[in-house]
C-alpha positions in Angstrom: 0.0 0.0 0.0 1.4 3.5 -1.2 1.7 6.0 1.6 -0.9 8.5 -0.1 -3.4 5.1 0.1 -2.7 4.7 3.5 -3.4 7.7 4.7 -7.0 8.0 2.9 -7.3 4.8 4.8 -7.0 6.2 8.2 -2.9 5.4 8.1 0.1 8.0 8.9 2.2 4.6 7.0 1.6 1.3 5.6 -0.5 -1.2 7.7 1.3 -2.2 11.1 3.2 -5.4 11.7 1.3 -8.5 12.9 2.5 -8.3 16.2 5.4 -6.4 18.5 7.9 -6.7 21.3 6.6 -5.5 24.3 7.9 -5.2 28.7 5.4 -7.5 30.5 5.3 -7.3 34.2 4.7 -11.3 35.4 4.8 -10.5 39.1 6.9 -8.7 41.7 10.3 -8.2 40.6 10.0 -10.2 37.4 9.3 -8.0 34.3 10.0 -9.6 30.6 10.0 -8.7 27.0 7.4 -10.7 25.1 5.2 -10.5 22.2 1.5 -9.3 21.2 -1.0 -8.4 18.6 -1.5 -5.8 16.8 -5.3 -5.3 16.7 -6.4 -5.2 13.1 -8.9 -2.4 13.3 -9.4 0.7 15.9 -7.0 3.2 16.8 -3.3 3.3 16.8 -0.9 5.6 18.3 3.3 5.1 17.4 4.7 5.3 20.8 7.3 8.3 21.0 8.5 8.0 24.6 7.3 6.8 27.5 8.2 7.3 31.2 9.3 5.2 33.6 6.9 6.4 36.8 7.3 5.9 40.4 4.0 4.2 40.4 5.7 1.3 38.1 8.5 0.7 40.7 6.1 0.2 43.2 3.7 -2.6 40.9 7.5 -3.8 39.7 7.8 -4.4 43.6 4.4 -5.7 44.3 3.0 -2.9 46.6 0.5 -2.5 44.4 -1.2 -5.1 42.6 -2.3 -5.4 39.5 -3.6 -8.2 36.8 -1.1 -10.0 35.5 0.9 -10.2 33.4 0.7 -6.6 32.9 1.6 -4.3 30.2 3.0 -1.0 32.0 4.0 2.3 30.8 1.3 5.2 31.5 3.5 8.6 30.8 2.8 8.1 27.0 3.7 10.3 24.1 2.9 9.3 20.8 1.6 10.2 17.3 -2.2 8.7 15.9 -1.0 6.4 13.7 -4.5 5.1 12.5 -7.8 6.5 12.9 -10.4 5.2 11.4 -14.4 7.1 11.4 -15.8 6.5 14.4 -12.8 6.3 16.6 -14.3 7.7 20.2 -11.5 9.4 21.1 -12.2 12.5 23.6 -10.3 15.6 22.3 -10.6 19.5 22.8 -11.1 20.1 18.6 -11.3 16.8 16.4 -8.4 14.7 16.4 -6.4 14.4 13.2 -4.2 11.6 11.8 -0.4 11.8 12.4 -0.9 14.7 15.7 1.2 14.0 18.4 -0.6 13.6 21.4 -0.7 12.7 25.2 -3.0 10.6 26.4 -4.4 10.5 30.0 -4.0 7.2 31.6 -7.7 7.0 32.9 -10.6 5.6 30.8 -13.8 6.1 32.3 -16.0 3.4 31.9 -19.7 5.2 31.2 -21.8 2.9 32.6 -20.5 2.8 36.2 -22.8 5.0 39.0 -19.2 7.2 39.3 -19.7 7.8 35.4 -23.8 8.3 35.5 -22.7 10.8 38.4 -20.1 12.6 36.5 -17.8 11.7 39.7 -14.9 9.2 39.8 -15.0 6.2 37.7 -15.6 3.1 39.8 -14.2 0.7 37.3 -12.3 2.5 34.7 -9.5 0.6 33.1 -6.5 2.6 33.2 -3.1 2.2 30.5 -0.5 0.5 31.7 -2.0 0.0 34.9 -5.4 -2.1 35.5 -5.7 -3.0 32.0 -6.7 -7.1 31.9 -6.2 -8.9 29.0 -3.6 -9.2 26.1 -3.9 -6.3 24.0 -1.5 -3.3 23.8 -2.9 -1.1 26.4 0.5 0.2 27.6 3.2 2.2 27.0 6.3 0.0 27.0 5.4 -1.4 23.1 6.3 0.8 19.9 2.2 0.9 19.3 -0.9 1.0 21.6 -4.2 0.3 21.0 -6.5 3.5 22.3 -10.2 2.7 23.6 -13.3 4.7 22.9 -13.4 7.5 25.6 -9.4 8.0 25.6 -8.7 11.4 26.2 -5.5 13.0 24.0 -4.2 16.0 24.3 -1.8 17.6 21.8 1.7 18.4 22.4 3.6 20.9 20.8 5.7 19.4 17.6 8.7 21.9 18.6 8.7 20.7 22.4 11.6 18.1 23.2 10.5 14.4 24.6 12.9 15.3 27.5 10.4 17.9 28.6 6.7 17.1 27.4 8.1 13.3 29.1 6.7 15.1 32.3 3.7 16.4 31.6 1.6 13.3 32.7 2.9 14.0 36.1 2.9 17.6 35.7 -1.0 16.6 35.3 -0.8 14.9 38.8 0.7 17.8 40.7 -1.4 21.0 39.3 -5.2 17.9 40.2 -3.2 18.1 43.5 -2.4 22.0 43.7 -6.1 22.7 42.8 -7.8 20.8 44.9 -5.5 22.9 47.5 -6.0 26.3 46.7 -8.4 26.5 43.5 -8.1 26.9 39.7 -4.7 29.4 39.8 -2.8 26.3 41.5 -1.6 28.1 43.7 -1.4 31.6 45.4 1.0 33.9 43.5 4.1 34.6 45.4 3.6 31.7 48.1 6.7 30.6 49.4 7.0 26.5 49.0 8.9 23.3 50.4 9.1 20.2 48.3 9.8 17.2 49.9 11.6 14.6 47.5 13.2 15.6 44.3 12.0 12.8 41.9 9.8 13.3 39.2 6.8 15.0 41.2 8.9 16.6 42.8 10.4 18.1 40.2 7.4 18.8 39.0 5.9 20.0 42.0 9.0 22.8 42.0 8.4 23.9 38.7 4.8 24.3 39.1 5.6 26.0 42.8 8.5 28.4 40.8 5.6 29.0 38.1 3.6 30.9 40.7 6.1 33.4 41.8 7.0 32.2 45.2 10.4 30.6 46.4 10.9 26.8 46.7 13.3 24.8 49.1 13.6 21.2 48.4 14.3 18.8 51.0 16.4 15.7 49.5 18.9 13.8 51.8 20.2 11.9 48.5 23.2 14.3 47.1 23.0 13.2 43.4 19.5 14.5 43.7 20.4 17.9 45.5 23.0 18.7 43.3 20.2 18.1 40.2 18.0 20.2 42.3 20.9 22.7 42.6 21.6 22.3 38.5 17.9 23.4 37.8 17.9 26.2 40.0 16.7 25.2 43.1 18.3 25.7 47.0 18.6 21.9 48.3 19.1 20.7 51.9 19.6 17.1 53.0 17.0 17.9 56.0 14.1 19.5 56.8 15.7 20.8 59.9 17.8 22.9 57.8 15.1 24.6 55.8 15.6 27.9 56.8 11.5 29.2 57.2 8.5 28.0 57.4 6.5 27.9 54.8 2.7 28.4 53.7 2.4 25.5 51.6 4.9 22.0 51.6 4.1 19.4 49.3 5.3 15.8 50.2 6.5 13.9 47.1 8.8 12.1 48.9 6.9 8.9 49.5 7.7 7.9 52.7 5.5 7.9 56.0 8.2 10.1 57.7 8.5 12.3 55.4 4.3 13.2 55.5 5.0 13.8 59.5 8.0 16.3 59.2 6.4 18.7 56.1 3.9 19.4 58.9 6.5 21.4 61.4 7.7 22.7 58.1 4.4 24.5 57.7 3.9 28.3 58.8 0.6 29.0 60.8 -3.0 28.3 58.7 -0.6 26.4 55.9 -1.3 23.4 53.6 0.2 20.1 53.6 -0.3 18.4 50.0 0.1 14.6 49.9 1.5 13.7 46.7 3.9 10.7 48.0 2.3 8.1 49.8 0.4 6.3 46.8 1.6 2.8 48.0 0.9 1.3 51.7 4.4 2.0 53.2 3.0 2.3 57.1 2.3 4.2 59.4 4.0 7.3 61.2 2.6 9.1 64.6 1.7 12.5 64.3 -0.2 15.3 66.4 -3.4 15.9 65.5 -3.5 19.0 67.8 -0.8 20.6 66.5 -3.4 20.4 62.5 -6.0 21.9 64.6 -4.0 24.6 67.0 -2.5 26.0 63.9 -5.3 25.7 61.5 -3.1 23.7 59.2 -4.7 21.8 56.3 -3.8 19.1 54.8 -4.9 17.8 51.0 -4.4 14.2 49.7 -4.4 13.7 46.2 -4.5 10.5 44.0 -6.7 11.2 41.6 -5.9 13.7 38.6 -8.3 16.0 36.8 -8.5 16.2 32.9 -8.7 19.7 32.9 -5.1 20.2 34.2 -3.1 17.9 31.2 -3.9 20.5 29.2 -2.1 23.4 31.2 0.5 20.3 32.5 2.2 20.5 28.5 2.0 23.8 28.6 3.7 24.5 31.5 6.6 21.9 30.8 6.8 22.8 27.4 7.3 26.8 28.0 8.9 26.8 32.0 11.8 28.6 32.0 13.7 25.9 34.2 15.9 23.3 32.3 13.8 20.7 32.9 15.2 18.4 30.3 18.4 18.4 32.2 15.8 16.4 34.7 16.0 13.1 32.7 19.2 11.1 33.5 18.4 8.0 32.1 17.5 7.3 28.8 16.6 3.7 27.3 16.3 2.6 23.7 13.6 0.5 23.6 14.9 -1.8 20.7 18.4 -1.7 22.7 17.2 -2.6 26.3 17.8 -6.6 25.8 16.7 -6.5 30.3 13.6 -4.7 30.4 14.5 -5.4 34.4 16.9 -3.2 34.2 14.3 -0.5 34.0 13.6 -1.1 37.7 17.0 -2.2 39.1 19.4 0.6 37.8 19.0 3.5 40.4 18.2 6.8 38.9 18.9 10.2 40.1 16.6 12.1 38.3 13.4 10.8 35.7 14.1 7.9 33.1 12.4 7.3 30.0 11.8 4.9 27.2 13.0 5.9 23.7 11.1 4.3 20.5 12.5 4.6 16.6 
């Protein structure tokens, strides 16, 4: 088939191979590459990059299940491949063959009472996550197969993978910053603490920086600080030795302890915002007088709006903060012989999956 053919039939290129190389999670600590269809009809998208999230270490470790095996990878950039009439994808202005998109990991199901509600889908399949079954409905494969009621946004052709690679967590910071302190993200000129520099935190600095104020990060790793320090942030290894409170911290650090120390951090009537914690690591004591005697607030996120992807690329597209120099670790897919070494190789700053 001519390329001029394939593109009146819904095709950016000739018709797809008959199946590809894909990373399969099989259970804790074991992921492998294996082998799967290509679906013969419904929509395509050519993977472009895809990132390697904190929330696949933790199904990689088996703190959170999932259906196995599993085909991970949910920070997905990509280009419509094929898109026939009828495709179902959710879009601000009509999708269009060969765009290069994002998509937003969560499907909602529209039959569920969170869907008939317009609230949280109670059983919504989510890419590279929940997904059951053997098609390609992750982001560690060259193509993925995108479901009726996928959500894609476009990303900017000019904007480097290094930088639009964060937008999907961008995405997850800004749902976390407005349920916080409303639609603006956050106050202009608020003064911040971010504790944990990996890639919410990162995020969670920029977005902070974005809004005026100053930003401290708290990292005891010193790879990390001196990243922190590279991009233009003051680091400490401590919170003892940030030098202020502050009106708003947000824990991305992921660890029990860290949730109880970002509330001395906070100044009187602050907010605490609970990024970290998205996997059962235990429990911590804490004080609930001192949340009530100094009118502190604290906001728990794990659930991401749509309406913020859309300012997420923009913001990591245009910050003025080198936020490419964020990535450390880049893998060529076709290269990467281990898929385990995705999980086992310890990165300072984000890591990401490079297709073509």
């Amino acid at each position: 088939m001519s390329s001029l053919n394939a593109s009146d039939a819904g095709l950016l290129t000739d018709p797809p191979p008959a199946a590809v190389r894909v990373f399969e999670l099989h259970g804790p600590g074991t992921v492998r590459a294996g082998s799967r269809a290509v679906p013969d009809d419904g929509v395509l998208l050519r993977v472009e990059t895809t990132g390697v999230c904190g929330t696949d270490h933790h199904f990689f470790a088996g703190r959170i299940p999932v259906p196995l095996p599993c085909l991970l990878g949910h920070e997905v950039i990509g280009r419509l491949e094929r898109l026939p009439d009828g495709h179902g994808l959710v879009e601000t202005g009509e999708p269009s063959l060969g765009d290069r998109v994002l998509i937003a990991p969560g499907v909602p199901c529209g039959d569920c009472a969170g869907c008939v509600r317009e609230e949280r889908c109670l059983d919504r399949p989510c890419y590279g996550m929940t997904m059951t079954g053997d098609g390609l409905t992750g982001g560690f494969s060259p193509l993925m197969e995108l479901l009726p009621g996928t959500r894609v946004y476009r990303v900017p052709e000019r904007a480097p993978a290094a930088r639009v690679v964060f937008a999907e967590p961008m995405a997850c910071v800004l749902s976390a910053l407005r349920k916080a302190f409303g639609p603006r993200y956050v106050p202009r000129g608020m003064d911040g603490v971010v504790l944990g520099f990996g890639a919410l935190g990162v995020c969670a600095a920029v977005a902070l920086t974005a809004g005026g104020g100053a930003v401290t990060i708290v990292e005891p790793d010193p790879a990390r600080r001196s990243l922190a320090g590279r991009l233009g942030f003051v680091a400490v290894a401590s919170a003892a030795e940030v030098p202020a409170q502050a009106g708003a911290v947000v824990d991305a650090a992921g660890t029990p302890k860290a949730f109880a120390s970002g509330l001395g951090l906070l100044g009187w009537s602050g907010t605490l915002v609970e990024l970290g914690n998205f996997a059962d690591l235990g429990a911590v004591e804490v004080k609930p007088s001192d949340i009530c005697l100094r009118d502190l607030r604290v906001i728990g996120s794990g659930e991401t709006s749509y309406d913020d992807f859309g300012p997420a690329i923009g913001l990591v597209a245009t910050t003025p903060v080198p936020l490419a120099d964020a990535v450390t670790d880049v893998h060529a897919f076709d290269a990467l012989a281990d898929p385990q070494e995705l999980f086992r190789t310890p990165t300072t700053g984000k890591a990401m999956v490079r297709f073509g």
